[in-house]
Each structure stands twice: as structure tokens, then as C-alpha cells.
N, C-alpha and C positions, 0 to 999 in steps of 0.2 A: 538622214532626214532630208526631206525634198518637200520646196512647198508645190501643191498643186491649180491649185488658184487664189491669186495673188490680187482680186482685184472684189468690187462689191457687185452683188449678183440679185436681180429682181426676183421676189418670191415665185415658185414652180417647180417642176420637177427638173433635177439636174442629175450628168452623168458625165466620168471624166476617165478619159485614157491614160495610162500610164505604163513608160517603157520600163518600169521597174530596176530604178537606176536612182542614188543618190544623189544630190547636190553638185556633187564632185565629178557625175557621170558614171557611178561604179557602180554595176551591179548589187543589187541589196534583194534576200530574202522575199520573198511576196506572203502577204499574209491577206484576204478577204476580210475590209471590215464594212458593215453596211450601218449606219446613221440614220435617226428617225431625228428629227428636230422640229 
């Protein structure tokens, strides 16, 4: 588990990087999820 953004975000489009690395720093699986909200 890794959080990605951690802070509150003004409505719009958003898009976030991720080294695909847990919490801990350790490599974790990638999996593609895409969110409609």
C-alpha cells in the first residue's frame, strides 16, 4: 500500500506518477486502475 496523494485537490483533471514501489520502498506488482468520480 502506498498513498499517492496525500493532500486536497481543486476539482479538474488529474494525473499521477508512480515508481511502483510500496510504502516501504519495495517493489509491488502494477496493476492499471482508472477511476471515474
Amino acid at each position: 500500500v502506498n498513498n499517492l496523494v496525500i493532500s486536497q485537490q481543486s476539482a479538474g483533471y488529474k494525473s499521477v506518477k508512480w515508481d511502483a514501489t510500496d510504502s516501504f520502498g519495495k517493489p509491488v506488482s502494477v496493476v492499471v486502475n482508472l477511476y471515474t468520480i
